[in-house]
Biotite code that builds the C-alpha atoms (Angstrom):
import biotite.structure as struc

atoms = struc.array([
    struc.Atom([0.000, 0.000, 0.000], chain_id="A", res_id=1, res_name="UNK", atom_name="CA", element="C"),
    struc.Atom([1.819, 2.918, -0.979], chain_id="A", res_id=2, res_name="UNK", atom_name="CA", element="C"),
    struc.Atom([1.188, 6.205, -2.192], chain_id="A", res_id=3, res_name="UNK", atom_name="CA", element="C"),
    struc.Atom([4.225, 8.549, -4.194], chain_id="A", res_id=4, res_name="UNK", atom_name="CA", element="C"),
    struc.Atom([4.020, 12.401, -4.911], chain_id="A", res_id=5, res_name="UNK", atom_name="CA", element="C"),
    struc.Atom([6.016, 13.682, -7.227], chain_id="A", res_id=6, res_name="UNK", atom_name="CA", element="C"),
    struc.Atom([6.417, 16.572, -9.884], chain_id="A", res_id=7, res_name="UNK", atom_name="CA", element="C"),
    struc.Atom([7.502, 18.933, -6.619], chain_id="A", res_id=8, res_name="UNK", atom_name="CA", element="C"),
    struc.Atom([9.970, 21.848, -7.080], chain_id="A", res_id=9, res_name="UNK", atom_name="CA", element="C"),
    struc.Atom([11.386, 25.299, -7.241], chain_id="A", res_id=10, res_name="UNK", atom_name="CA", element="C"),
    struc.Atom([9.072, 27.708, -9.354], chain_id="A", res_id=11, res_name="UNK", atom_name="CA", element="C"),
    struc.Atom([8.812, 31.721, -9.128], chain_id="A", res_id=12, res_name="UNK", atom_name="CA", element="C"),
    struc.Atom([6.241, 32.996, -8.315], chain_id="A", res_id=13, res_name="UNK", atom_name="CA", element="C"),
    struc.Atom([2.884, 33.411, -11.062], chain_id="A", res_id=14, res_name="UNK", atom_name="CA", element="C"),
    struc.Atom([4.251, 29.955, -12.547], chain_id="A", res_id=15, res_name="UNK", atom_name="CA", element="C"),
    struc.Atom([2.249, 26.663, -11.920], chain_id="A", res_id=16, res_name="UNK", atom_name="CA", element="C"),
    struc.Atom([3.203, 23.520, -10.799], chain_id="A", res_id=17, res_name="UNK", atom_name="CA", element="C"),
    struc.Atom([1.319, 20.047, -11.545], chain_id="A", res_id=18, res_name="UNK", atom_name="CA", element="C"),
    struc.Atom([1.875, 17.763, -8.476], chain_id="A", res_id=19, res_name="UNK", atom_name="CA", element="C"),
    struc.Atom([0.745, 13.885, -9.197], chain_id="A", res_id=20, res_name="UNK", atom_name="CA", element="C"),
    struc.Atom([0.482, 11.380, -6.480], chain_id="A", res_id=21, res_name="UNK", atom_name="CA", element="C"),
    struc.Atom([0.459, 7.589, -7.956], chain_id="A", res_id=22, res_name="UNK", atom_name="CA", element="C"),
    struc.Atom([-1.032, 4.980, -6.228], chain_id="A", res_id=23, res_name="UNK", atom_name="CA", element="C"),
    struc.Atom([-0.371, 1.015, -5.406], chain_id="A", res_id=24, res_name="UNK", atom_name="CA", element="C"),
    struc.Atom([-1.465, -1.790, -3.364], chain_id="A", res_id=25, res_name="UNK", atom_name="CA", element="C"),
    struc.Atom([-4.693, -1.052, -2.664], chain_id="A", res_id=26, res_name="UNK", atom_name="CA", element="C"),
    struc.Atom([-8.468, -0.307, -4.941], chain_id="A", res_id=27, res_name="UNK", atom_name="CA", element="C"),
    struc.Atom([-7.337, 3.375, -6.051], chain_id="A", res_id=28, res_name="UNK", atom_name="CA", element="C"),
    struc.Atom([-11.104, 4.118, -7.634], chain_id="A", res_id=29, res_name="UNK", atom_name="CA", element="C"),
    struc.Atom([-12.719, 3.385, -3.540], chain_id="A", res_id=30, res_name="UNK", atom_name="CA", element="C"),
    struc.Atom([-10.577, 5.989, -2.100], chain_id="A", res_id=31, res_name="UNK", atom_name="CA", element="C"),
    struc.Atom([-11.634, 9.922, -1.471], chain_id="A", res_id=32, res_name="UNK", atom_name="CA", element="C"),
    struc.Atom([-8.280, 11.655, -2.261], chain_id="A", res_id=33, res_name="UNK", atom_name="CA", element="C"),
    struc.Atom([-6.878, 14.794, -0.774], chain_id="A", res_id=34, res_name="UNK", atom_name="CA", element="C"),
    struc.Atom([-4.024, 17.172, -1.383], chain_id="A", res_id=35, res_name="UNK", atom_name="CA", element="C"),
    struc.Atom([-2.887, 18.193, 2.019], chain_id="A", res_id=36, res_name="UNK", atom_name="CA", element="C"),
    struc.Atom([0.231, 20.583, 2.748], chain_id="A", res_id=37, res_name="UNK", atom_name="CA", element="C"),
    struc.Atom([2.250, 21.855, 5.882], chain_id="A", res_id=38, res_name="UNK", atom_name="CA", element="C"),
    struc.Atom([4.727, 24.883, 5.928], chain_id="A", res_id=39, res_name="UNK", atom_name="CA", element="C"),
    struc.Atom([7.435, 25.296, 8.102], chain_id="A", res_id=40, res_name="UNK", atom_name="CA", element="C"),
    struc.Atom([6.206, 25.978, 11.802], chain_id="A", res_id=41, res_name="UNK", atom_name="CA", element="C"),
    struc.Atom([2.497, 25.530, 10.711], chain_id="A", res_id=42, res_name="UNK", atom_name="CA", element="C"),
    struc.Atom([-0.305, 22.375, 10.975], chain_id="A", res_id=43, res_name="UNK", atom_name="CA", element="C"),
    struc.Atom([-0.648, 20.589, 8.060], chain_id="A", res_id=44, res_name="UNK", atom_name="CA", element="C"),
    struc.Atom([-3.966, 22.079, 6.133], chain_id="A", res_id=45, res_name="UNK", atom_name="CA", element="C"),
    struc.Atom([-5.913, 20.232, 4.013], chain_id="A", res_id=46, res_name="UNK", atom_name="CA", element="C"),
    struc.Atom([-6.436, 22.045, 0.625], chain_id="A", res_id=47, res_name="UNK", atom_name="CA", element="C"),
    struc.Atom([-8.209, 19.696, -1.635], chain_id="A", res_id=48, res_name="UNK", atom_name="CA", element="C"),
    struc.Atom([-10.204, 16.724, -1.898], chain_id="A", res_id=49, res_name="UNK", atom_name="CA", element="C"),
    struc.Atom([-11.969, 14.410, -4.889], chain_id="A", res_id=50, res_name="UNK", atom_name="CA", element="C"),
    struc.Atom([-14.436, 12.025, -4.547], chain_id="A", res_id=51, res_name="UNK", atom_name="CA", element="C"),
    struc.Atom([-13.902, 8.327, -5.052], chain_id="A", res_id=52, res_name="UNK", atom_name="CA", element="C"),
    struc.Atom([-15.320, 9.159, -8.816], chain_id="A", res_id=53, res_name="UNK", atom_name="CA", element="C"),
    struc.Atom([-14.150, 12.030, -9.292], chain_id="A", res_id=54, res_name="UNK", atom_name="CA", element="C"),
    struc.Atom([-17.629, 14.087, -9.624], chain_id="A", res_id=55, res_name="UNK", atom_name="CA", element="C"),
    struc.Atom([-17.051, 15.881, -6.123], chain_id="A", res_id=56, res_name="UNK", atom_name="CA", element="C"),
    struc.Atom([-14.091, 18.832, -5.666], chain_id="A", res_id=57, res_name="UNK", atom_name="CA", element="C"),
    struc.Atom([-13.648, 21.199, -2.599], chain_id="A", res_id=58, res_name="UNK", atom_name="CA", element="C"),
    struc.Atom([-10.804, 23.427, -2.114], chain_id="A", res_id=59, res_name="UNK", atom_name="CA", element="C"),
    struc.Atom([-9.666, 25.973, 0.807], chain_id="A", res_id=60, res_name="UNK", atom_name="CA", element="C"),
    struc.Atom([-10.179, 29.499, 0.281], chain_id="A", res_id=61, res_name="UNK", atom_name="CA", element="C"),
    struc.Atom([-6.271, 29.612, 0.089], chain_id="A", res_id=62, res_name="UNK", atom_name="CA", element="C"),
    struc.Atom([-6.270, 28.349, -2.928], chain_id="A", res_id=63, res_name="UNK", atom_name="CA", element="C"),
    struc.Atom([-9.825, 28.262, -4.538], chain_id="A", res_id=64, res_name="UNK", atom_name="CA", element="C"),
    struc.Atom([-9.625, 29.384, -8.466], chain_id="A", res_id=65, res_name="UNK", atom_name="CA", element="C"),
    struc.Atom([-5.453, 28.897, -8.556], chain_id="A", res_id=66, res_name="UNK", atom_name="CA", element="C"),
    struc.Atom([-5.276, 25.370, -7.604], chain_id="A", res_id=67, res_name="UNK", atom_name="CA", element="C"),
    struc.Atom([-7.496, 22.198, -9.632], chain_id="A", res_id=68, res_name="UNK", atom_name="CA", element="C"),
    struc.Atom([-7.704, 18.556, -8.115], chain_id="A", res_id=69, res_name="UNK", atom_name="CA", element="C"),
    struc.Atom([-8.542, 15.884, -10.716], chain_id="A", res_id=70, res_name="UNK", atom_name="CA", element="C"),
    struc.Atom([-8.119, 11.967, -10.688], chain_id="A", res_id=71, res_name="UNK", atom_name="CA", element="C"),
    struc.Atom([-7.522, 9.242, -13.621], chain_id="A", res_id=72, res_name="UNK", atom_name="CA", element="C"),
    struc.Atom([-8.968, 6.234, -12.050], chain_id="A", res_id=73, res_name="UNK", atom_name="CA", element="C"),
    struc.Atom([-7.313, 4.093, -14.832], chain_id="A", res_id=74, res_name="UNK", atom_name="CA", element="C"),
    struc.Atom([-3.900, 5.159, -14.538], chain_id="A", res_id=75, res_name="UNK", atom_name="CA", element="C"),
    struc.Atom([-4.241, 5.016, -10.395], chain_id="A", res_id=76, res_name="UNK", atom_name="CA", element="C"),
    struc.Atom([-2.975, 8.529, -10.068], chain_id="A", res_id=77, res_name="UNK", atom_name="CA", element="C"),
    struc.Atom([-4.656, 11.750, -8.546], chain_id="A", res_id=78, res_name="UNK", atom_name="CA", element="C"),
    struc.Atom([-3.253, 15.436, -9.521], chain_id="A", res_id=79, res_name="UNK", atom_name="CA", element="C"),
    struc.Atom([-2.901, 18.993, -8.030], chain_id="A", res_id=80, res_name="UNK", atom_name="CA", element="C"),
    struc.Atom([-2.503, 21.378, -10.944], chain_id="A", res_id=81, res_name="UNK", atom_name="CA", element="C"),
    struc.Atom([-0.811, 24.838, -9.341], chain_id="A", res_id=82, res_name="UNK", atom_name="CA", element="C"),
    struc.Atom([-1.396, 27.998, -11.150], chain_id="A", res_id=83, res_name="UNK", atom_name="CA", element="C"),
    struc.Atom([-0.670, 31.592, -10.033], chain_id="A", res_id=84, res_name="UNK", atom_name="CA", element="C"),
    struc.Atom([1.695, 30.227, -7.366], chain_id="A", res_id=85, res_name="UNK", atom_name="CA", element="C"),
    struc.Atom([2.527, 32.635, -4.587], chain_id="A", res_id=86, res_name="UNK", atom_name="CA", element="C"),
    struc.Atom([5.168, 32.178, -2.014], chain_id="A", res_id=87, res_name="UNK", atom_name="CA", element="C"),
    struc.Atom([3.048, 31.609, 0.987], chain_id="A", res_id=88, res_name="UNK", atom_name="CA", element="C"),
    struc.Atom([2.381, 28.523, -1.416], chain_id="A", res_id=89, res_name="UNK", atom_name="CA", element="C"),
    struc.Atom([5.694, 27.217, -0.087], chain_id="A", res_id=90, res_name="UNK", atom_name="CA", element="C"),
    struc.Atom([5.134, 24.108, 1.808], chain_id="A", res_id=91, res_name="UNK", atom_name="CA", element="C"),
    struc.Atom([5.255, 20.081, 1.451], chain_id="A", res_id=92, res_name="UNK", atom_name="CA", element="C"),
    struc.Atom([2.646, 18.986, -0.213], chain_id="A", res_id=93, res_name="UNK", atom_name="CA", element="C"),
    struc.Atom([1.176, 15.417, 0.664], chain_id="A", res_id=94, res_name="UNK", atom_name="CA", element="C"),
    struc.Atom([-1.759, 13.524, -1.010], chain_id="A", res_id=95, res_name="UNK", atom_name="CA", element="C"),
    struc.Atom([-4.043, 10.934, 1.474], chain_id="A", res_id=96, res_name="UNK", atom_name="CA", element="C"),
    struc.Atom([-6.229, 8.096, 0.675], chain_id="A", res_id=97, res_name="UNK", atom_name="CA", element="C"),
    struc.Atom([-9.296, 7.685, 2.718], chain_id="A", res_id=98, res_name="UNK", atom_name="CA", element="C"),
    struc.Atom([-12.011, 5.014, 2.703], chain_id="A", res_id=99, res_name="UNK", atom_name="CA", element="C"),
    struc.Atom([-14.067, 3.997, 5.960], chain_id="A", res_id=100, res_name="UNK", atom_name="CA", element="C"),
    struc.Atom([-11.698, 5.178, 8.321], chain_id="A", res_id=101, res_name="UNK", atom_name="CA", element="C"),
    struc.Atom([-8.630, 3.607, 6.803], chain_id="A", res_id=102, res_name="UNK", atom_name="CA", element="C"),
    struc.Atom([-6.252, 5.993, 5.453], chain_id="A", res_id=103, res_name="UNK", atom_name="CA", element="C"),
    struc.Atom([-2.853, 6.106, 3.432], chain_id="A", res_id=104, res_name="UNK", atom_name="CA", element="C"),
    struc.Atom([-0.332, 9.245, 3.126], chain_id="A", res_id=105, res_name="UNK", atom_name="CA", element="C"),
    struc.Atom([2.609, 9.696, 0.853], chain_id="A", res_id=106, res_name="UNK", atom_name="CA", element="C"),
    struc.Atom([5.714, 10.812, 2.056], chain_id="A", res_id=107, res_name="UNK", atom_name="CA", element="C"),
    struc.Atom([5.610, 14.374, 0.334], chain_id="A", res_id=108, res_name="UNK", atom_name="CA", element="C"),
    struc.Atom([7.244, 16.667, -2.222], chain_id="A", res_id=109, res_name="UNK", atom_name="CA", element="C"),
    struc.Atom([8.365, 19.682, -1.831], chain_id="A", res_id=110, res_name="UNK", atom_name="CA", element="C"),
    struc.Atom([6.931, 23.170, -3.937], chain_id="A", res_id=111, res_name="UNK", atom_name="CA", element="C"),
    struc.Atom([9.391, 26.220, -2.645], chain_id="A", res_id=112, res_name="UNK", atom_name="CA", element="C"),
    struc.Atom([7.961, 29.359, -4.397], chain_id="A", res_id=113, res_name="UNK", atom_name="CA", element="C"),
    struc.Atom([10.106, 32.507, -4.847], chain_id="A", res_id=114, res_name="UNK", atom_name="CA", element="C"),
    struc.Atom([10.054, 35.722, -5.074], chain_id="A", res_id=115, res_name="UNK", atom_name="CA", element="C"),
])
């Protein structure tokens, strides 16, 4: 059971970012996904989340209209498309599994926006 961000990085700030978090081990199209990140000395906030089908989005006001979760149940793999990046978007990003009180994390990548 495994989950694995990637497509992190260094970006200034305006540019995008398109994070993808690929899945493994377990039913990938039974899961509610979220995009969760944490910036140094802060909690970890959840920012978006997709439901098992994909029909259902919700985003923080942080990043509502700049950021887009989507999902490709086929290919096992859910995605956090970045636009308009601003540099209190610097934090590690992490993507979650849920289903019935069972949940899976990844281990993070990094976004560092600059100035």
């Amino acid at each position: 059971v495994q989950l694995v961000e990637s497509g992190g990085g260094l970006v200034q700030a305006g540019g995008s970012l398109l994070l993808s978090c690929s899945a493994s081990g377990f039913t990938f199209s039974s899961y509610v996904m979220t995009w969760y990140r944490q910036a140094p000395g802060k909690e970890r906030e959840l920012i978006a989340i997709i439901s098992s089908a994909g029909g259902s989005t919700n985003y923080a006001d942080s990043v509502k209209g700049r950021f887009t979760i989507s999902r490709d149940n086929a290919k096992n793999t859910v995605y956090l498309q970045m636009n308009s990046l601003k540099t209190e978007d610097t934090a590690v990003y992490y993507c979650k599994a849920d289903r019935g009180g069972s949940a899976v994390w990844g281990q993070g990548t990094q976004v560092t926006v600059s100035s």
